[in-house]
C-alpha positions in Angstrom: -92.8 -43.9 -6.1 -95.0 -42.1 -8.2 -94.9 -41.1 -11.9 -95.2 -37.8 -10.9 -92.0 -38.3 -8.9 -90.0 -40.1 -11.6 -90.5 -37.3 -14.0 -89.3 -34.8 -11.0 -85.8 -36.5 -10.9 -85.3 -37.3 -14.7 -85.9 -33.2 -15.2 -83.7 -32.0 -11.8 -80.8 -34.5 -13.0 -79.6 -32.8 -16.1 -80.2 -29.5 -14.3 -77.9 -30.3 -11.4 -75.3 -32.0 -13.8 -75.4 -28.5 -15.9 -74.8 -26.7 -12.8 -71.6 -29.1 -11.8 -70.5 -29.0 -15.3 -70.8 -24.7 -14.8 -69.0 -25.0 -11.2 -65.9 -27.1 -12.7 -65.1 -24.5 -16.0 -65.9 -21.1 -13.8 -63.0 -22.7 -11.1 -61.0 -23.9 -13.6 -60.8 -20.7 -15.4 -60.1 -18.8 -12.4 -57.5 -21.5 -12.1 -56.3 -20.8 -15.5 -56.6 -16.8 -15.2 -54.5 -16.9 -11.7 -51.9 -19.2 -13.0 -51.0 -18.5 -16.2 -48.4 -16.5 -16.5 -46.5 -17.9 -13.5 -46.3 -21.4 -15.3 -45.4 -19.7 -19.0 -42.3 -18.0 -16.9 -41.4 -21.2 -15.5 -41.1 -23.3 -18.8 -39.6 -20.5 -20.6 -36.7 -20.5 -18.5 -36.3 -23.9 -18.7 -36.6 -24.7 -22.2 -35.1 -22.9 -25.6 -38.3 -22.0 -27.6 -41.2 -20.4 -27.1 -43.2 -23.5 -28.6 -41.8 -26.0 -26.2 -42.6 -23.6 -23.6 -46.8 -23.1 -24.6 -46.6 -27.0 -25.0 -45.6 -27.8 -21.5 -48.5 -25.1 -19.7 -50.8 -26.3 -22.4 -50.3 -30.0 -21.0 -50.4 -28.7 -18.0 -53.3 -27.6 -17.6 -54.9 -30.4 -19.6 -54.1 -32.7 -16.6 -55.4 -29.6 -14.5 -58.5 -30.4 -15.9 -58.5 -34.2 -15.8 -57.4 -33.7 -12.0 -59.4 -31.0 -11.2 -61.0 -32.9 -8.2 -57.6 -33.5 -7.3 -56.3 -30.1 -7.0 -55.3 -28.8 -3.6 -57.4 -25.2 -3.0 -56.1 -22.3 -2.2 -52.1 -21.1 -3.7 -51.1 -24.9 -2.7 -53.1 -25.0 -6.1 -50.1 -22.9 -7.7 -47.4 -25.4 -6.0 -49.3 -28.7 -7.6 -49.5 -26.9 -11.4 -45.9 -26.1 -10.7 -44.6 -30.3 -10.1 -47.2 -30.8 -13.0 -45.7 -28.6 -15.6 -42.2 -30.1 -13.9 -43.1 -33.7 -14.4 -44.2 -32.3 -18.7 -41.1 -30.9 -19.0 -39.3 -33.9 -18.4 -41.8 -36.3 -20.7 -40.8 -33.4 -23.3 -36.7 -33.5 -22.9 -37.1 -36.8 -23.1 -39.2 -37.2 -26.5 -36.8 -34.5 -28.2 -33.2 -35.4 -27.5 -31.4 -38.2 -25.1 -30.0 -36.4 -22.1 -26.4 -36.0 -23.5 -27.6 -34.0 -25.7 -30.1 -32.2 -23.9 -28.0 -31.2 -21.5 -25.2 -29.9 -24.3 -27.8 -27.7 -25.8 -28.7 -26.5 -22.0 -25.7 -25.0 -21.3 -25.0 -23.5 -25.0 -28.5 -21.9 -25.4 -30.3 -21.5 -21.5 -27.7 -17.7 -21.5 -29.2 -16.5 -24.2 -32.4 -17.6 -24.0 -32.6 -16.5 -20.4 -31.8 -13.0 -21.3 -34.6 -12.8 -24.4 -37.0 -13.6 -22.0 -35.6 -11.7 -18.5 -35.7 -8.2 -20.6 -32.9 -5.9 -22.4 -32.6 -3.4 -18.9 -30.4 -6.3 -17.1 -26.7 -5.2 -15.7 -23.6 -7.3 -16.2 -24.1 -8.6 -12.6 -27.2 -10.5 -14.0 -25.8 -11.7 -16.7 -22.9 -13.3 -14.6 -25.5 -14.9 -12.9 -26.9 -16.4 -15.5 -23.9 -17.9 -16.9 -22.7 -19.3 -13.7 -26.4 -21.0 -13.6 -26.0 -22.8 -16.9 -22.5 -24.0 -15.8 -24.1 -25.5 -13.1 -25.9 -29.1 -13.2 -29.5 -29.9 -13.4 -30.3 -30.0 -10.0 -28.7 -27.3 -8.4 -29.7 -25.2 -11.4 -33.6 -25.5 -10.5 -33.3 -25.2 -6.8 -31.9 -21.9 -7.7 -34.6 -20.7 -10.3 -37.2 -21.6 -8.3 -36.1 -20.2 -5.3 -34.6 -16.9 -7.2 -37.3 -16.6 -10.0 -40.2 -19.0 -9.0 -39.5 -16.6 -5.8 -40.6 -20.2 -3.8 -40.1 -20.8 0.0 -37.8 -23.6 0.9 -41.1 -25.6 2.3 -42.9 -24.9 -1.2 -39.7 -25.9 -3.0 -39.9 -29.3 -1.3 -43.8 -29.3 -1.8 -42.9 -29.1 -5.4 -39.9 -31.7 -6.0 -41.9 -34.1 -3.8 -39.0 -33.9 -1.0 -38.8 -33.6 2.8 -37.9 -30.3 3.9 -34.9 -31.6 5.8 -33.5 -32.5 2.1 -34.7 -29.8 0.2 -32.7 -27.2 2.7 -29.3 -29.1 2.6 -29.7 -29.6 -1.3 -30.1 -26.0 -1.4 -27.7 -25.0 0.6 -24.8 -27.2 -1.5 -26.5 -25.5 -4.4 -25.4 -22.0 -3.6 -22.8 -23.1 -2.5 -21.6 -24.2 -5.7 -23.4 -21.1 -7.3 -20.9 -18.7 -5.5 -18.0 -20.9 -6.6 -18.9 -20.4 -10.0 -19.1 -16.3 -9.6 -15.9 -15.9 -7.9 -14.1 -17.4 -10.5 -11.6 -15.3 -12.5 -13.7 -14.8 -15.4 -17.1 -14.2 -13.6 -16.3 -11.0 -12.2 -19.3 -10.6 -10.0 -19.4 -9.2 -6.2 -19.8 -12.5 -4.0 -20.8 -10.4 -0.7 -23.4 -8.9 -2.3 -24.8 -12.2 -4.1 -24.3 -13.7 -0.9 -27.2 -11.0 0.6 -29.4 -11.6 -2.4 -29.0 -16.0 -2.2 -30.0 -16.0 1.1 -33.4 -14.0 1.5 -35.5 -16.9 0.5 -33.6 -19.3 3.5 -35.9 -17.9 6.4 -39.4 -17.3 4.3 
């Protein structure tokens, strides 16, 4: 080969790296930019400050970036962020509290915190809801949210909690189940036919 040739390669190499290097931040930013706000919504119903809640999408999408060549395209993108943040919220709960204790402050706190961050127009219906969620266990409790407020298929649900379909349907059929237990108990006060209607639009998407 000749000199000539060498000197061709050495200047195209750190050309085509700068234009890999360009390709990765535009796609992750339009990674970033689509995702966002969908992941902030899903921590902040799932944890009891604000903070906790940038922490988890902020080491999110650190691994996003790590991972990028990893990343399904298209919206399956959104699903794999979604078992990401998932997995960081559980490395969190378990550096802050043991689970006893997590769990205790759950169910005291998730109401209220739940109704900062859902809005101030919400009807007594809603907030029955929400109660009967945090009275619920872990499980159940996000099968619901993301099938309720993730607004997730049953087949991205599994996608996302790493399950077969057959599983994730059953599990979330039990789950609302038990959800409707908990509103048409005495003190609930909440219409079950009509949250019947509402549980089961996301069974045939």
């Amino acid at each position: 080969m000749h000199s000539d040739d060498h000197h061709a390669i050495n200047q195209a190499t750190p050309r085509a790296a700068l234009v890999i290097a360009d390709d990765a931040q535009t796609r992750f930013r339009r990674l970033f930019d689509d995702t966002e706000r969908d992941l902030l919504g899903y921590a902040m119903r799932r944890v009891a400050r604000p903070e906790d809640a940038a922490d988890v999408v902020a080491e999110t999408f650190l691994v996003a970036w790590r991972r990028l060549d990893d990343l399904p395209p298209g919206a399956e993108a959104r699903l794999w962020l979604y078992g990401v943040a998932r997995r960081q919220l559980a490395n969190q709960r378990r550096g802050q509290l043991r689970r006893s204790q997590l769990v205790d402050r759950l169910r005291t706190e998730l109401p209220g915190a739940l109704a900062a961050t859902a809005g101030s127009g919400e009807d007594e219906r809603a907030a029955d809801v929400r109660a009967a969620l945090a009275r619920l266990g872990d499980e159940d409790r996000e099968l619901l949210m993301l099938s309720s407020w993730e607004g997730l298929s049953p087949g991205e649900i599994a996608t996302v909690l790493e399950l077969p379909a057959v599983t994730l349907r059953s599990r979330l059929h039990r789950a609302r189940k038990r959800l409707l237990a908990e509103l048409t108990r005495p003190q609930a006060g909440a219409n079950p036919g009509h949250l019947t209607v509402n549980l089961e639009t996301t069974e045939t998407r």
